[in-house]
Structure formats: C-alpha cells, structure tokens
KEDOSE-161539 format. One record per residue (C-alpha): residue number from 1; residue in three letters; chain; x, y, z. Coordinates in Angstrom, 1 decimal. Layout:
% KEDOSE-161539
<r zapa="NUM" pavo="ALA" voti="A" xx="X" yy="Y" zz="Z"/>
...
% end
This chain:
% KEDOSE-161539
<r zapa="1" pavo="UNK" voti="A" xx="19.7" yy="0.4" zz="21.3"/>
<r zapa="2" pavo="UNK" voti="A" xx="22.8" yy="-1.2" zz="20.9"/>
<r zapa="3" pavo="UNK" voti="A" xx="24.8" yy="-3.8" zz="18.4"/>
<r zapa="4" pavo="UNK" voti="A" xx="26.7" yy="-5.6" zz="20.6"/>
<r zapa="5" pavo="UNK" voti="A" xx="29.1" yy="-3.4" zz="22.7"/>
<r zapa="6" pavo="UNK" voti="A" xx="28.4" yy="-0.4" zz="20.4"/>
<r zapa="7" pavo="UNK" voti="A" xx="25.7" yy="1.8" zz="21.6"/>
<r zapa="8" pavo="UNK" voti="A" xx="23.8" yy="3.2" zz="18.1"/>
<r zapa="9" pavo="UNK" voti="A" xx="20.7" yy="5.4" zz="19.8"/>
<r zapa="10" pavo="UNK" voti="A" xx="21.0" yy="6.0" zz="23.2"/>
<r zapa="11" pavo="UNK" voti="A" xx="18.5" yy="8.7" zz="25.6"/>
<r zapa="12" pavo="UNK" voti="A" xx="16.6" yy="10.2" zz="22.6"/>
<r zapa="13" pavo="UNK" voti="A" xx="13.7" yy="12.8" zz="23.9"/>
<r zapa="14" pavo="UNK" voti="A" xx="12.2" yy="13.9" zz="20.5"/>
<r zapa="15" pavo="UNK" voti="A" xx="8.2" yy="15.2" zz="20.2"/>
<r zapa="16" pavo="UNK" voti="A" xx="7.0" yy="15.8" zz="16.7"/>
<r zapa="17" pavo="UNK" voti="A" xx="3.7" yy="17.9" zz="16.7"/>
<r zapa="18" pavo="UNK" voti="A" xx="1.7" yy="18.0" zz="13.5"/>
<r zapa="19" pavo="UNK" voti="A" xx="2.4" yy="20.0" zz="10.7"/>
<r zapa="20" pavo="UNK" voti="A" xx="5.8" yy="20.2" zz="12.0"/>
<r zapa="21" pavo="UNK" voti="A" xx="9.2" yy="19.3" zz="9.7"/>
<r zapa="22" pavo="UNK" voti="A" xx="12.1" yy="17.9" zz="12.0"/>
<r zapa="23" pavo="UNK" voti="A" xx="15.5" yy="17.1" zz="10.6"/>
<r zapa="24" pavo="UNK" voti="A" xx="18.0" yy="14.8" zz="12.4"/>
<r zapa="25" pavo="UNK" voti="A" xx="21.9" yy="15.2" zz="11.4"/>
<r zapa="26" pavo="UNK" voti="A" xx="25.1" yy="13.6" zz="11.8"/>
<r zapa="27" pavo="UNK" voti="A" xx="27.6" yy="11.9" zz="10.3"/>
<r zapa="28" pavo="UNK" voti="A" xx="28.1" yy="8.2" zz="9.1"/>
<r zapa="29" pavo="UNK" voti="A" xx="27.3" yy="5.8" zz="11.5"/>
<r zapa="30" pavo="UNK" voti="A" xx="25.8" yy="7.8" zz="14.2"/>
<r zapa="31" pavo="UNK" voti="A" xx="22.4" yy="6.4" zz="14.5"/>
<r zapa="32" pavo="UNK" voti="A" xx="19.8" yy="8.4" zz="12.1"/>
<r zapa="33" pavo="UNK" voti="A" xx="18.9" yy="5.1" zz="10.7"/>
<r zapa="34" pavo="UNK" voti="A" xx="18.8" yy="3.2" zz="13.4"/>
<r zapa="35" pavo="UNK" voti="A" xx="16.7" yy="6.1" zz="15.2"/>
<r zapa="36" pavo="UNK" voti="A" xx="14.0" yy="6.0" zz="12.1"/>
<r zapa="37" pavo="UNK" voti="A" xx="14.2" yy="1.8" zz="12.5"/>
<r zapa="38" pavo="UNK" voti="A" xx="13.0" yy="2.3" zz="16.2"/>
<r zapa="39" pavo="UNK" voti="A" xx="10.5" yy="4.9" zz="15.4"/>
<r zapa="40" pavo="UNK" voti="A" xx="9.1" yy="2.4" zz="12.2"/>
<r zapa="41" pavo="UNK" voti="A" xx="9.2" yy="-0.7" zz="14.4"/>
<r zapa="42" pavo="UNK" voti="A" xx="12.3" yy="-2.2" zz="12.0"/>
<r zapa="43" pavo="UNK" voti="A" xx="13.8" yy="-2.5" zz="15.7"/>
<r zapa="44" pavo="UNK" voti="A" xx="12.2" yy="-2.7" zz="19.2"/>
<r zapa="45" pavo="UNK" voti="A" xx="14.1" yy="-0.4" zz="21.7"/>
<r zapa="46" pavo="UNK" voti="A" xx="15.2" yy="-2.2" zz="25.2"/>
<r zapa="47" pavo="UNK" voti="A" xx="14.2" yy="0.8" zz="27.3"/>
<r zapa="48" pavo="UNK" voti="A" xx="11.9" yy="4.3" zz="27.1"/>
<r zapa="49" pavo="UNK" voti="A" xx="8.9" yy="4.1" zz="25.0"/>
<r zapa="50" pavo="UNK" voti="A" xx="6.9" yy="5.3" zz="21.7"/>
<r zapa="51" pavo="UNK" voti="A" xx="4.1" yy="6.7" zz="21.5"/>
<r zapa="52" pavo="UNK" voti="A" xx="1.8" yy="8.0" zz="18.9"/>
<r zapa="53" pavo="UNK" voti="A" xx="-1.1" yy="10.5" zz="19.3"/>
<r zapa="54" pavo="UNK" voti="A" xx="-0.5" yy="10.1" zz="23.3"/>
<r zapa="55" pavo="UNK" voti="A" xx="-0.9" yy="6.2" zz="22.7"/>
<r zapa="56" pavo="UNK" voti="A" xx="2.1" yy="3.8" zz="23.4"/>
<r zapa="57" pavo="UNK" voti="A" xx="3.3" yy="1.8" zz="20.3"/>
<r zapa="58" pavo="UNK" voti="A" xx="6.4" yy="0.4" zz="21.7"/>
<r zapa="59" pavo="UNK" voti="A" xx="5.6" yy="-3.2" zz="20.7"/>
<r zapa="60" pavo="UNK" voti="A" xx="3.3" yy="-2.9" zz="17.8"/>
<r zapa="61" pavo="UNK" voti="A" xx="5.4" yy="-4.3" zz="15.0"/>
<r zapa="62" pavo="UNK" voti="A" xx="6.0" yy="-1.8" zz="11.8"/>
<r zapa="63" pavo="UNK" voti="A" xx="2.8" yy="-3.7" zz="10.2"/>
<r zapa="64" pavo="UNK" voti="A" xx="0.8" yy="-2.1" zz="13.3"/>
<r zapa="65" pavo="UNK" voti="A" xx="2.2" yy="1.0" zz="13.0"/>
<r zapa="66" pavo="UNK" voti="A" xx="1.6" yy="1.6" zz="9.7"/>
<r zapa="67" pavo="UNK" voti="A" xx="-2.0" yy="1.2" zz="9.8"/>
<r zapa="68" pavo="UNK" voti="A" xx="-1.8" yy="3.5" zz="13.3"/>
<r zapa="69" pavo="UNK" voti="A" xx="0.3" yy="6.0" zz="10.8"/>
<r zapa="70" pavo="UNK" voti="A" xx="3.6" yy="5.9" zz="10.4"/>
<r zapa="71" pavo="UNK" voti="A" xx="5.3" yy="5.7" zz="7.0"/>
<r zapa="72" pavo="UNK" voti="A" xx="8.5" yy="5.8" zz="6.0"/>
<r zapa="73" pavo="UNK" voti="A" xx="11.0" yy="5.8" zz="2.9"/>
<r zapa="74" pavo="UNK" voti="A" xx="14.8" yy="4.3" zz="2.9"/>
<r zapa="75" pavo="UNK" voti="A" xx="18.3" yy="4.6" zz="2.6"/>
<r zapa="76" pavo="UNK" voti="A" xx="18.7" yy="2.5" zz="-0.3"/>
<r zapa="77" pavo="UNK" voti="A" xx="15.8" yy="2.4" zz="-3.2"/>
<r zapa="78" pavo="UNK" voti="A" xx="13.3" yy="-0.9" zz="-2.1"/>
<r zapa="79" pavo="UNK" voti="A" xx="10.9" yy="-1.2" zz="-5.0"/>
<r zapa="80" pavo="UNK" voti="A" xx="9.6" yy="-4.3" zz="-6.6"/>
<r zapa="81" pavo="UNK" voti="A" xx="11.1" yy="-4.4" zz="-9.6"/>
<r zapa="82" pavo="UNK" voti="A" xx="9.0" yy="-6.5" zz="-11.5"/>
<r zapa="83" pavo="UNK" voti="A" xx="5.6" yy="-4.7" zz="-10.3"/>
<r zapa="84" pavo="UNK" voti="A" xx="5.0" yy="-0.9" zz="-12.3"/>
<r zapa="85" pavo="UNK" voti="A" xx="5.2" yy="2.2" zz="-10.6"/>
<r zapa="86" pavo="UNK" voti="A" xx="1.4" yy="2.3" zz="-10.5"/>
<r zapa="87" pavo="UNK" voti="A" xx="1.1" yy="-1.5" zz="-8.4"/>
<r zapa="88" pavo="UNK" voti="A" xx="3.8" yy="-0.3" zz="-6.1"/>
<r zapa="89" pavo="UNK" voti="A" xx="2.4" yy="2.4" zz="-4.8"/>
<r zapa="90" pavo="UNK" voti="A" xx="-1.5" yy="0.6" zz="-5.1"/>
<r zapa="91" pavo="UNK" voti="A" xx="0.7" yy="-2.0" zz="-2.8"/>
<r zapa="92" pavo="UNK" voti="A" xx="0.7" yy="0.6" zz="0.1"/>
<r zapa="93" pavo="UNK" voti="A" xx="-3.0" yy="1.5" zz="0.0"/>
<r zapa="94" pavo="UNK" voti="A" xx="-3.8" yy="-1.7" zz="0.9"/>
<r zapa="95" pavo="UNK" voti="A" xx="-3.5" yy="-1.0" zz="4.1"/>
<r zapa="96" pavo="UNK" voti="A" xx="-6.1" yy="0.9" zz="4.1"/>
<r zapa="97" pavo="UNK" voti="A" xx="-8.6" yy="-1.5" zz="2.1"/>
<r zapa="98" pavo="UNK" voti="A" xx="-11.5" yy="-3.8" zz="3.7"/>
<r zapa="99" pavo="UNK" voti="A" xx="-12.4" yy="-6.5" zz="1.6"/>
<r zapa="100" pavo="UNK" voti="A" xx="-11.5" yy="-10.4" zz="2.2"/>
<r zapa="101" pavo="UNK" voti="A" xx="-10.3" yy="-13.1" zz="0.9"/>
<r zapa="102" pavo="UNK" voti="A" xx="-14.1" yy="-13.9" zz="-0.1"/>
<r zapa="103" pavo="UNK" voti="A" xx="-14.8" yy="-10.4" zz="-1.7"/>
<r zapa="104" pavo="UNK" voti="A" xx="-11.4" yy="-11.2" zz="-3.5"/>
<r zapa="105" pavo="UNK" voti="A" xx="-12.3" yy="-14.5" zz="-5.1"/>
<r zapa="106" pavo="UNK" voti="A" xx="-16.1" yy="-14.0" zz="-5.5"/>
<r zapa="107" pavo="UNK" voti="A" xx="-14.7" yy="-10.7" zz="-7.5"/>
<r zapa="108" pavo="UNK" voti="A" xx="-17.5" yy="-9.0" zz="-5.8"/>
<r zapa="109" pavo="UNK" voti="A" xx="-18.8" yy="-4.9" zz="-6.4"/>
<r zapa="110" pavo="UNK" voti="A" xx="-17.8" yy="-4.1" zz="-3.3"/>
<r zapa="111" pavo="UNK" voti="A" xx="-14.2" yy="-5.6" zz="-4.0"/>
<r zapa="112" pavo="UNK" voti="A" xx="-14.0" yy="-3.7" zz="-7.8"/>
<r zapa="113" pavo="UNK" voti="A" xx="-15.6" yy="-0.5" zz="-5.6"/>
<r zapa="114" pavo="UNK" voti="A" xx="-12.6" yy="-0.2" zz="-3.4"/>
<r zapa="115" pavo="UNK" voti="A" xx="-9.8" yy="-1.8" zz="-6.1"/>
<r zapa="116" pavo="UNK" voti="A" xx="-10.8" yy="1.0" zz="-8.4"/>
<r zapa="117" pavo="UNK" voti="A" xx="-10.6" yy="3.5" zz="-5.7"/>
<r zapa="118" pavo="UNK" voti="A" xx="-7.0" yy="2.6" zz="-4.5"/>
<r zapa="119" pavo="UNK" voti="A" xx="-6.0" yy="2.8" zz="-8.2"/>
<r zapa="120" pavo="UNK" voti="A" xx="-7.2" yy="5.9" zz="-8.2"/>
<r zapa="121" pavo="UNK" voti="A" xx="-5.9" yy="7.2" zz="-4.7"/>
<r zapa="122" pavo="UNK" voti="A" xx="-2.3" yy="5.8" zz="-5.7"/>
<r zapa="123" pavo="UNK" voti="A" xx="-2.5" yy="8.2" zz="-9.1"/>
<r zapa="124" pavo="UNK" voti="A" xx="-3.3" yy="11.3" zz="-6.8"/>
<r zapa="125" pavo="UNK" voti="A" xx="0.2" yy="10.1" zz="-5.0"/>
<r zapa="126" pavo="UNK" voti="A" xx="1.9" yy="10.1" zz="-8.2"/>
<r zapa="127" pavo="UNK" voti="A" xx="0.4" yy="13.0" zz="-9.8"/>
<r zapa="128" pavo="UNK" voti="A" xx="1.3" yy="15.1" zz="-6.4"/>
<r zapa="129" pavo="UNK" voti="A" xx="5.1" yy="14.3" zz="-6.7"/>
<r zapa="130" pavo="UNK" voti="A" xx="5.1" yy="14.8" zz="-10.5"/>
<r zapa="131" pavo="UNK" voti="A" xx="5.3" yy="11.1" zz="-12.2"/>
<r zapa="132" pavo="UNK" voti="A" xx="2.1" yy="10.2" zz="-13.0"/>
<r zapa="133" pavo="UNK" voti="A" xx="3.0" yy="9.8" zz="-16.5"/>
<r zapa="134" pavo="UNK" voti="A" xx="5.1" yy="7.1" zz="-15.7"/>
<r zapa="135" pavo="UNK" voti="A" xx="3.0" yy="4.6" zz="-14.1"/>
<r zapa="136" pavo="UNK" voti="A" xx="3.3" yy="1.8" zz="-16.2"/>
<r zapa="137" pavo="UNK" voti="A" xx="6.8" yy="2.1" zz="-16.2"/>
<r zapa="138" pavo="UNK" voti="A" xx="8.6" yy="-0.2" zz="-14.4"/>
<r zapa="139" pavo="UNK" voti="A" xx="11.4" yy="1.4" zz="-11.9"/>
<r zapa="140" pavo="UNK" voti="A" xx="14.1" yy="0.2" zz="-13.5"/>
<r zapa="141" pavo="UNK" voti="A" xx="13.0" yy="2.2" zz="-16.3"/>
<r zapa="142" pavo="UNK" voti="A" xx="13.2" yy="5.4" zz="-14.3"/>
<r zapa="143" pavo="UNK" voti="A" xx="16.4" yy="7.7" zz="-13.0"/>
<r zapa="144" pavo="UNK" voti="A" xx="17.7" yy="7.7" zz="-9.8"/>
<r zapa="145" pavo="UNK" voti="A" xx="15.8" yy="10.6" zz="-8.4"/>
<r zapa="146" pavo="UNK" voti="A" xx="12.6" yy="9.9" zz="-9.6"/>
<r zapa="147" pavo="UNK" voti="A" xx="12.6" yy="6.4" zz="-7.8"/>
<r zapa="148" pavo="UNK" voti="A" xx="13.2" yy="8.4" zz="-5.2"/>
<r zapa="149" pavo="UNK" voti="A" xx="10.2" yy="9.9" zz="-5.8"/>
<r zapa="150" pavo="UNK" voti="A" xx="8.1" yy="6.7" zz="-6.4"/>
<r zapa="151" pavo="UNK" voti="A" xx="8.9" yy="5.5" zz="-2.7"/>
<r zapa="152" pavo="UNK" voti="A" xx="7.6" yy="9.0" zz="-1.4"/>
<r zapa="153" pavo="UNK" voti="A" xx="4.4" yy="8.2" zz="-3.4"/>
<r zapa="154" pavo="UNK" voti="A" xx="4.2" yy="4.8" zz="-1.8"/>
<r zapa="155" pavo="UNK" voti="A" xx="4.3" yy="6.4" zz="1.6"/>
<r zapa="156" pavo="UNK" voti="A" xx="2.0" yy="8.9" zz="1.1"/>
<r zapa="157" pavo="UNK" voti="A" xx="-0.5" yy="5.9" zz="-0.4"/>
<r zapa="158" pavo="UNK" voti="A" xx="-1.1" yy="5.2" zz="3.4"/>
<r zapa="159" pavo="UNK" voti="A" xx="-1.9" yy="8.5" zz="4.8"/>
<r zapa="160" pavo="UNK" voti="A" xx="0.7" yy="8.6" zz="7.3"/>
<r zapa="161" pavo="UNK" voti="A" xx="0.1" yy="11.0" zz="9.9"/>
<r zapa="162" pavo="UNK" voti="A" xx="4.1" yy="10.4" zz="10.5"/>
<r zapa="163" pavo="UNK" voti="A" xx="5.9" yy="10.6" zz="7.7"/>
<r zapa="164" pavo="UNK" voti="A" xx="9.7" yy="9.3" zz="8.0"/>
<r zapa="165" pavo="UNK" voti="A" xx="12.1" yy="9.8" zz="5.4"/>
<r zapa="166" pavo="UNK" voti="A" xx="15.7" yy="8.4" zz="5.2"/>
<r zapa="167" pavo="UNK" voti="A" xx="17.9" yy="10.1" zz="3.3"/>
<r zapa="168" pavo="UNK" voti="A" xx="15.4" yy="11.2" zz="0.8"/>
<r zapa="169" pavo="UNK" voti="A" xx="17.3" yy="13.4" zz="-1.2"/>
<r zapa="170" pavo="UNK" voti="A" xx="20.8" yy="11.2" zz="-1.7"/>
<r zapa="171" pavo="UNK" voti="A" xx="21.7" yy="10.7" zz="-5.1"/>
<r zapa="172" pavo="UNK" voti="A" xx="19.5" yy="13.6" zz="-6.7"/>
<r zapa="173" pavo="UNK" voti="A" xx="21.2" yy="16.9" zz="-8.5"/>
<r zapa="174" pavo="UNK" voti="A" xx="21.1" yy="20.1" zz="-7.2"/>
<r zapa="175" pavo="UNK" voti="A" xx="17.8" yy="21.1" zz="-9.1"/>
<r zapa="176" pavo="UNK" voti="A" xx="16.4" yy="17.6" zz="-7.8"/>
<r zapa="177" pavo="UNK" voti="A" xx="16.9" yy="18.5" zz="-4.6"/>
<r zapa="178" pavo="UNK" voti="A" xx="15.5" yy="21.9" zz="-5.1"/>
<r zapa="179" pavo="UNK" voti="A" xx="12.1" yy="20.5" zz="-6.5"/>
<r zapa="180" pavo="UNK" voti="A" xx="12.1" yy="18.2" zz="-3.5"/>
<r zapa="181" pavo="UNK" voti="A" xx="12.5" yy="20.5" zz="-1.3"/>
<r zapa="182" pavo="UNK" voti="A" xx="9.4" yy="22.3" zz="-2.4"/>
<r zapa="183" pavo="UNK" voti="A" xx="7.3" yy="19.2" zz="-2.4"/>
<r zapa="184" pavo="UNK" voti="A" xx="8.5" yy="18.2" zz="1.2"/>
<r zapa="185" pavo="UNK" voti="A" xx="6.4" yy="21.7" zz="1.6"/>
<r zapa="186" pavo="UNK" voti="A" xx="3.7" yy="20.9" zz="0.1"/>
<r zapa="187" pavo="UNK" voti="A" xx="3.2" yy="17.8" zz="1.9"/>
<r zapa="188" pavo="UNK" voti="A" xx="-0.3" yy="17.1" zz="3.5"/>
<r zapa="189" pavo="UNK" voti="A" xx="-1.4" yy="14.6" zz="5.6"/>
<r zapa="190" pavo="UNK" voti="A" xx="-2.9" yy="11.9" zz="3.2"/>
<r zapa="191" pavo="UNK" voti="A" xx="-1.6" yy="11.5" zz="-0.3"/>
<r zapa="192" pavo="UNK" voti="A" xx="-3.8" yy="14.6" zz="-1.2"/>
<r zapa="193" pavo="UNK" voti="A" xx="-6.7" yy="15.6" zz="0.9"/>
<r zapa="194" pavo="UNK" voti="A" xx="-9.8" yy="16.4" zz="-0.7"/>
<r zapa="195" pavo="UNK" voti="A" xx="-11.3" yy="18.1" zz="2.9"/>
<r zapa="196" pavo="UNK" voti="A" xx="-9.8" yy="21.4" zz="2.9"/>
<r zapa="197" pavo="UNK" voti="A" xx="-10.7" yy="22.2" zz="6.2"/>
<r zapa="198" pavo="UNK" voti="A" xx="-8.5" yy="19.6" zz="7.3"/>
<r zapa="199" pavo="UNK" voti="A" xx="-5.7" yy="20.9" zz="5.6"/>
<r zapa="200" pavo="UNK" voti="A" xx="-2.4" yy="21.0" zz="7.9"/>
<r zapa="201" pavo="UNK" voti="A" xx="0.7" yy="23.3" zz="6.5"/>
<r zapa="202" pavo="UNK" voti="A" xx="3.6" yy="20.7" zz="6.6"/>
<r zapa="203" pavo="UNK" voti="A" xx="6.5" yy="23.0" zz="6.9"/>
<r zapa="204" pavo="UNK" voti="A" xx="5.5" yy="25.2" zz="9.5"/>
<r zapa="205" pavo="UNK" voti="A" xx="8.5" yy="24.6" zz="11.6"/>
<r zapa="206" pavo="UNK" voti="A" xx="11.6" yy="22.9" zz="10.7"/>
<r zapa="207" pavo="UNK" voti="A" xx="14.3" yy="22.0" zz="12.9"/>
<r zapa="208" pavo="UNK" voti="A" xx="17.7" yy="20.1" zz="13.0"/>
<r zapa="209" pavo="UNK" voti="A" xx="19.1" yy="18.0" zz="16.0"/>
<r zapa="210" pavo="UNK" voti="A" xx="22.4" yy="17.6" zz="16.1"/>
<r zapa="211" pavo="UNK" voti="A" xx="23.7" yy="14.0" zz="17.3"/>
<r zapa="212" pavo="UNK" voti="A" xx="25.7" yy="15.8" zz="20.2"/>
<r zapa="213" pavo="UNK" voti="A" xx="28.2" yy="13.1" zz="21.6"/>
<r zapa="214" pavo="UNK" voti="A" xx="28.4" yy="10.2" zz="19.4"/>
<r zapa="215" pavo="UNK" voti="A" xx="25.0" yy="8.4" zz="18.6"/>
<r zapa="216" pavo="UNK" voti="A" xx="23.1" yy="10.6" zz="21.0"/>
<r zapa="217" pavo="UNK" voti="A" xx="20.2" yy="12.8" zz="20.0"/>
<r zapa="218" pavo="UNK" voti="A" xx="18.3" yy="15.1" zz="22.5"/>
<r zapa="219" pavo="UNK" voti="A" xx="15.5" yy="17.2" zz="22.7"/>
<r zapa="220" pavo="UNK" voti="A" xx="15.0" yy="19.0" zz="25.7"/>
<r zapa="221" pavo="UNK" voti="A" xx="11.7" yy="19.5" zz="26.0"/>
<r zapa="222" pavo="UNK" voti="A" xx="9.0" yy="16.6" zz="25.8"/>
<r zapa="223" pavo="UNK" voti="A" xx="5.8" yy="18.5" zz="26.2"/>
<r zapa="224" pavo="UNK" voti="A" xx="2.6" yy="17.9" zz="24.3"/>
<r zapa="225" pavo="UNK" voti="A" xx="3.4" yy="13.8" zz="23.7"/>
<r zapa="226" pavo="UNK" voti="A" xx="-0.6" yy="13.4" zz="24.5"/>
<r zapa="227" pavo="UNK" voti="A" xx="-1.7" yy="15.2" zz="21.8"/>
<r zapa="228" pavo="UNK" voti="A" xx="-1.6" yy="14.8" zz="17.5"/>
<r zapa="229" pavo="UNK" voti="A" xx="2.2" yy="14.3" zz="17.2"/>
<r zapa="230" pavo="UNK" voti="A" xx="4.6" yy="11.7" zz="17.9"/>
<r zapa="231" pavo="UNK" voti="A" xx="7.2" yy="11.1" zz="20.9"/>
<r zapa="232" pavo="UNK" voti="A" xx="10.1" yy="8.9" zz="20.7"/>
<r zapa="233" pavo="UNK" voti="A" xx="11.4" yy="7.7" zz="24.1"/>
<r zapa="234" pavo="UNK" voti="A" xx="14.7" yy="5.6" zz="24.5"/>
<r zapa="235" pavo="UNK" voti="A" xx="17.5" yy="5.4" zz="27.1"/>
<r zapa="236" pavo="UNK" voti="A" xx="16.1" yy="6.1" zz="30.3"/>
<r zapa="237" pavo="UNK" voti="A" xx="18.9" yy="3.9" zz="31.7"/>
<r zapa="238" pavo="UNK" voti="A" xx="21.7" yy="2.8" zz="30.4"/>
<r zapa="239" pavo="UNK" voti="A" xx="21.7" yy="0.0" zz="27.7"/>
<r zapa="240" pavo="UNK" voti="A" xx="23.7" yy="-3.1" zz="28.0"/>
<r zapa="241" pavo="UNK" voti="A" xx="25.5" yy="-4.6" zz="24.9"/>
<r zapa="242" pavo="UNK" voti="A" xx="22.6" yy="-6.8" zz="23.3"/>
<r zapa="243" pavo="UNK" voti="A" xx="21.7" yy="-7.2" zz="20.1"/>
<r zapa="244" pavo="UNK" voti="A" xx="19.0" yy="-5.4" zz="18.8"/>
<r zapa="245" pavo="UNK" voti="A" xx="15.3" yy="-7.2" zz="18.6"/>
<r zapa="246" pavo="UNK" voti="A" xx="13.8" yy="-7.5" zz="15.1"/>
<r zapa="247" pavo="UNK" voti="A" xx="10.2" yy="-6.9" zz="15.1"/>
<r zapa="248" pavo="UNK" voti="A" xx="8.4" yy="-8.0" zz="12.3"/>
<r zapa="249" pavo="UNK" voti="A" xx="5.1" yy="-8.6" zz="12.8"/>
% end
C-alpha cells in the first residue's frame, strides 16, 4: 500500500488465531493505521490477499466485513454526537438485525421483538466495559477515556470475531489504562456470551511486531490461515507509487 511514492504497509505476513491478543508497534507514521485500514476494508491493498476464517475478503468493502466479523475502533474518537451513548452503540447491532423497511413502517411484533433485543444486547456492551449508567448521556457529556470506552462497546455490539483496536488506550491515565488492560482480558467473542461452552479466553497469547525497516511488519510464519483466525497478506511484489483505493461499499 502506498501514498504516492511513499510506501506505508509493505509484505505484511500476519495470522491471528482465536483467542489470541496481537499487538503491532512503531513509531509515528509507520503504517499501524494504515495496516488496520487494509485489514477493515478503509483501504483495498494492490497485491497479497485477506482472508478471514480461511475465506478471502480482499474486496469485500468494510460494510461486508463487518457483518463477516471484523470490528474495529479509531485513532481519533468517531461518535455521533447528537445520538446517546445507548443509540450509538444500538447503531452497531444493526448489523446483525433482519427486519425491512416494511416490518419498520408497519411497526410490526417482529420489528419491536428484535428493536427491544438490540437495546438490550447494546446495554450488555455497556454494562461489560463499565458505563451502563451513562447511556442517556450524550458523549460530549463524558471524559476522554470513557469515550474511549463507548467506541469499544460499539464494536463489541457486532460480535466481531476480529476485534481491531487503534490506539485504544491514547489519551487515558495511568489507572485508565490499567482498567483497560484488564477488560482487553476479559474480552469474549460477542459483546457478552450467554453460551458458556463457547467461551474463548481472549488473552491467551499476546504478542508485539515490531515494524522492522520502516513501514514493514513481518510475521514469519503463516500457518493455520484456513482455520478460525484471520490472515493478512500484502506485498508479494513490490508496490508501485499509486494512491491508495478507497473501498466503501
């Protein structure tokens, strides 16, 4: 992937498993974001491929991937300002929801069935990273960290079975940071799964990648990409100076 002349992400071989924690360092400008863009469909990468669950998702657009299961939270804060904590992470589930515009207008049980159980799915999101008592707040009402925490929720709404996070923990206080840490632990797949057998430890392994040269980032070994985790694939060959390929859809 490259902006212009300058190369951002080039021959990344990264496997995520599930139930696994992987971290991805480096300075300003070397890529991380522009890594997680790729990954989220933000971006379309000109070589190597994606896949999720051993099933190519190179050109699905981040809409796509979301409702295949990928998630992810930002650099900088996006909430909708005017909407309360509670809608904005409702917004999310609705990925997940069935009814039409018909069951919408015609208000039908069905329609009040499933509203009433996103409402309640998106207060198990907030109530697992600690803010359920503020969801008729509005984000502008709430500190830094704990909008922070309201994106997290939102994420979780879709039960991703990757979860990306950018930079989740910039901004927050030491004792922030510690709290987060611990939730990052708790983390299920789902916002919070009622199926224990199900249940998948989160931080069972936690790694960091060092960029190495520049914008690169390596894993060496790219094993088990058919199975329950995701594989990112870029850079086979060498990329030529074009601008990167929004993908929207």
């Amino acid at each position: 992937m490259a902006f212009g002349g300058l190369v951002a992400v080039d021959a990344v071989d990264l496997s995520v498993q599930s139930g696994e924690v992987r971290g991805v360092i480096g300075p300003n400008g070397s890529g991380k974001t522009t890594f997680l863009n790729l990954v989220s469909g933000i971006y379309r990468p000109v070589s190597g491929d994606i896949l999720l669950g051993g099933h190519g998702i190179t050109r699905s657009g981040p809409a796509v991937r979301v409702q295949k299961g990928i998630a992810r939270t930002f650099q900088n804060i996006r909430l909708f300002p005017r909407m309360t904590i509670l809608e904005n992470v409702k917004v999310a589930r609705y990925c997940r929801t069935h009814a039409g515009l018909a069951g919408i207008f015609l208000n039908t049980g069905g329609t009040i069935k499933e509203e009433r159980r996103v409402e309640e799915l998106a207060m198990e999101a907030l109530e697992f990273v600690g803010i359920a008592d503020r969801a008729g707040d509005l984000p502008g009402d709430l500190p830094y960290g704990q909008q922070r925490l309201v994106e997290i929720a939102r994420a979780l709404a879709t039960e991703p079975r990757l979860l990306l996070l950018d930079e989740p923990a910039a901004g927050m206080s030491l004792e922030e940071k510690r709290r987060f840490a611990r939730l990052v632990r708790a983390i299920q797949p789902g916002p919070r799964h009622r199926d224990h057998r199900n249940r998948t430890r989160y931080a069972d392994h936690q790694r960091a990648l060092p960029p190495g040269h520049g914008a690169e980032f390596r894993q060496g070994d790219s094993r088990g990409h058919a199975g329950r985790g995701a594989e990112q694939r870029v850079g086979d060959r060498s990329i030529s100076g074009k601008e990167p390929a929004p993908c929207w859809s």
